[in-house]
Residue, then its C-alpha position, 0 to 999 in steps of 0.5 A: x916270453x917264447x921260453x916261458x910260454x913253452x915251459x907253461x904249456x910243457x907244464x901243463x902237459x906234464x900236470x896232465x899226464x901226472x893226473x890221467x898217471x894217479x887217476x888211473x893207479x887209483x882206479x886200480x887200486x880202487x878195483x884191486x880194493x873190491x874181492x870176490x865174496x867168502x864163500x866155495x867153490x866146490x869141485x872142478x867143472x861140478x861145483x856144489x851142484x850135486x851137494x846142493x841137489x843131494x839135500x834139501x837147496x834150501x838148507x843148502x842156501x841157508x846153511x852158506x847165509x849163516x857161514x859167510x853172510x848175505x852175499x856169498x859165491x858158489x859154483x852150481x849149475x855149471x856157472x860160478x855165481x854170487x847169491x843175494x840173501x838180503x832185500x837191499x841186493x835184490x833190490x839192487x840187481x832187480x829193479x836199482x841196476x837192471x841194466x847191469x844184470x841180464x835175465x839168464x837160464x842154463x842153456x838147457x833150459x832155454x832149449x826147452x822153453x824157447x829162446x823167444x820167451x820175453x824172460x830171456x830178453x831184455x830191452x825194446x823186445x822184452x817191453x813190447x811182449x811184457x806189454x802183450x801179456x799184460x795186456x792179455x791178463x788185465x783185470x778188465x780181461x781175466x774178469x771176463x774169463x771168470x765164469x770159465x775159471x769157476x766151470x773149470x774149478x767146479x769140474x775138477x773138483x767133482x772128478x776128485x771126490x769119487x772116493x779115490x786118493x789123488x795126488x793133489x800136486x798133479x791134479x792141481x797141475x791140471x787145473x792150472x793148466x785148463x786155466x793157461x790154456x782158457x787165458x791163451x787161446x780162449x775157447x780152444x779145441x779140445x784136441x789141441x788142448x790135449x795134445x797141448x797137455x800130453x807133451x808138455x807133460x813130457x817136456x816138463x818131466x826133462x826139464x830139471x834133469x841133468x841134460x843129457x841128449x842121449x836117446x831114451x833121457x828125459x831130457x832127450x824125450x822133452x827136446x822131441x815133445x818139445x818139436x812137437x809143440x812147436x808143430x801143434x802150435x804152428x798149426x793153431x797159429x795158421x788157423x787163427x790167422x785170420x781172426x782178429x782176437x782182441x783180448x787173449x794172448x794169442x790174438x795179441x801176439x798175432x796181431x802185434x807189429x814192431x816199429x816196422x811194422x814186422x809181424x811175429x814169426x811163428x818160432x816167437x809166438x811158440x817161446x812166449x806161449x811156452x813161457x806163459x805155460x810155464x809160469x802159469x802150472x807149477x807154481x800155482x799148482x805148487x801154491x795150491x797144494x801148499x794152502x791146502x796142507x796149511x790149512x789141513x794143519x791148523x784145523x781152527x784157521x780152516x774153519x775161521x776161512x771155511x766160516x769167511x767163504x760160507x757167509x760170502x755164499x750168503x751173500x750177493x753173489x755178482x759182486x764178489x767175482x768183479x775182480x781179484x781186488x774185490x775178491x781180497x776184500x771180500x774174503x780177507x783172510x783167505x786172501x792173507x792165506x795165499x800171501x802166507x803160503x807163498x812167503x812160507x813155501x816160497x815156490x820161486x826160491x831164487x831167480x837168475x840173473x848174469x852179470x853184464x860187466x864187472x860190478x861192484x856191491x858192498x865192497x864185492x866184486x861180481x865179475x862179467x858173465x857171473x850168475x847172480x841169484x837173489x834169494x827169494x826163500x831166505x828173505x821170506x825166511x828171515x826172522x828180521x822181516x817175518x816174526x817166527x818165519x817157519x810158523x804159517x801166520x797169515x794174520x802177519x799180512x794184516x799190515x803190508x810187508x817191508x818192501x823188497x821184504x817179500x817178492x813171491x812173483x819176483x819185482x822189477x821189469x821182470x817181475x811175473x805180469x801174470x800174478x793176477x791171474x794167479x790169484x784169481x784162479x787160486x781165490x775161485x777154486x778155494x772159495x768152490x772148495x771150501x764151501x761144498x767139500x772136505x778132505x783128509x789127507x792120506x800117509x805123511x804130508x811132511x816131506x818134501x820134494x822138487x819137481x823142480x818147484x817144492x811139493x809135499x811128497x807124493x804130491x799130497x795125497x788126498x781123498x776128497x768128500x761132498x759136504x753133505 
């Protein structure tokens, strides 16, 4: 009985070792099984990054979908990457396995920016400071600033028709900004709002050039602006200490306090009202331009929304600015223009993320600390999910979108908590606009640069008019 107890238990173990044996040969294989995407890699240290840079990144991208697929690697930016070029892998990474992939800018630009930004993070610090900014540009709390919003609108728009030619795109910029700065700080001082401007104008200038720290760069003058924002902010900040704001971001970001109860540092409330800046200028800027080059293309939809905005005037007034959501419903077709034109311009084209361990998609293989971009633009643009996707459409929106078909302020944890806002700012100024001016645009508006979002060329130029 001894003997066949020790032959069962040696079996046993025997049984044991031979299973962990094939579970890990499979295990192997299964790994070996899984490949890196088709795709190139491009030069040594370079990669495609000048290819990419010398032409426009969207023909780049879109050109590599047709050769290798929806999935496909390269090397820009100094990183090897994979990009997602369908709504299934966006979906995926952004909102199905966030947790595989981490937020991630070249470290250039983070420098820029500031590392405390709440898109750079993930987990409890991320939640908290999404929490803050969503809070700050609530329905309940943009609906107040919208009388500010339409002073601002109406004051810009009066500086523009002096019978000069403006570069529409920069004066935009400025718009967007006022209305960042208004949703920061509320009624700020006019000193530190244009010191606030002068060298974030400077920072941004450096922000997409190839990073160089040698004195007289770009780059090198967007570090020093950039120590000097922290400066003004920091001296914002120590005034308003003592204030119990309740509703804007800064009051929010001044009177937050973790689990501990630890209060913000100074560094920390400077990232985040970066990043808020950020976020907010260009690619509204950038959508506004755009909508007005569609419009100015298709003089039969300009007078159909002209039309729309001029019976609203009609109108009671008092209800049509409640919210972003009655604004929509009260100018539909205005509102599908702006859907329209972030589909066809897609500002954001892609967004980056890291993987955080070795993942496996659709048989590819995407190493730890690879980048992965999902590929707004190309989604936007694929004829599968938007009928002739290069003609500007807005009655396409008259029935919603396949989800993770169309993702203009990105989707999941990360997606932009400001969007609203956005709209908002974009409908006031449109509907001031389009019922007291008209414009002609001047020298050709069909080129395009990145700066580093895409623009019409010199900005749009443009000459402003009072209707009469």
């Amino acid at each position: 009985m001894k003997h066949f107890a020790t032959i069962f238990y040696t079996c046993i173990l025997l049984s044991s070792i031979f299973s962990y044996y094939l579970f890990k040969k499979e295990k192997r294989l299964h790994k070996s099984r899984a490949k890196l995407p088709p795709g190139s890699m491009g030069w040594p240290c370079i990669g495609e990054t000048l290819k990419m840079y010398t032409q426009d990144p969207n023909v780049f991208f879109t050109s590599k979908q047709r050769r290798y697929g929806d999935i496909f690697k390269t090397h820009i930016l100094g990183y090897p990457c994979v990009m997602l070029a369908n709504p299934e892998a966006a979906r995926f990474v952004l909102v199905s396995r966030p947790h595989l992939f981490k937020p991630t800018y070249p470290k250039s630009k983070e420098k820029l920016i500031g590392p405390s930004a709440l898109f750079f993070h993930t987990g409890s610090y991320h939640a908290c400071m999404r929490k803050l900014v969503q809070t700050s540009f609530s329905p309940e709390v943009t609906r107040k600033l919208i009388p500010d919003i339409e002073k601002l609108a109406i004051s810009c728009l009066e500086s523009w028709a002096n019978g000069q030619v403006i570069n529409t795109f920069n004066e935009m910029k400025k718009f967007a900004f006022e209305v960042g700065v208004l949703s920061i700080f509320g009624q700020l001082n006019k000193k530190y709002t244009d010191e606030l401007k002068e060298n974030y104008s400077i920072l941004e200038k450096g922000y997409n050039c190839f990073p160089l720290k040698l004195p007289g760069t770009a780059y090198h003058k967007s570090l020093k602006a950039r120590k000097r924002l922290n400066h003004i902010l920091g001296e914002i900040v120590r005034e308003n200490k003592e204030n119990k704001f309740s509703s804007n971001l800064l009051g929010h970001l001044l009177n937050f306090r973790d689990e501990n109860g630890n209060a913000l540092s100074d560094e920390q409330i400077a990232d985040n009202i970066i990043g808020v800046l950020f976020a907010a200028q260009d690619t509204t800027a950038s959508v506004l331009t755009w909508i007005l080059k569609y419009l100015t293309d298709d003089p039969k939809l300009l007078d159909a929304v002209k039309a729309e905005q001029k019976e609203i005037c009609e109108s009671e007034h008092g209800e049509t600015w409640s919210s972003t959501w009655v604004m929509a419903r009260k100018m539909p077709l205005t509102y599908r223009v702006i859907l329209e034109t972030m589909r066809k311009a897609s500002v954001i084209s892609f967004t980056f993320r890291e993987a955080a361990v070795d993942v496996e998609y659709e048989g590819y293989l995407i190493p730890k600390g690879w980048k992965v971009m999902p590929l707004f633009r190309n989604i936007h643009h694929n004829p599968d999910f938007f009928a002739e996707p290069e003609k500007f459409d807005p009655f396409r929106f008259e029935k919603p979108p396949t989800p993770y078909t169309y993702m203009p302020f990105g989707t999941g944890t990360h997606a932009c908590p400001g969007n609203e806002l956005a709209k908002l700012e974009m409908l006031v100024l449109l509907h001031h606009m389009l019922t007291k001016y008209r414009w002609e645009l001047v020298g050709s508006s069909n080129l395009i640069q990145y700066s580093p979002f895409p623009v019409p060329k010199n900005g749009l130029r443009a000459r402003f008019m009072k209707e009469l």
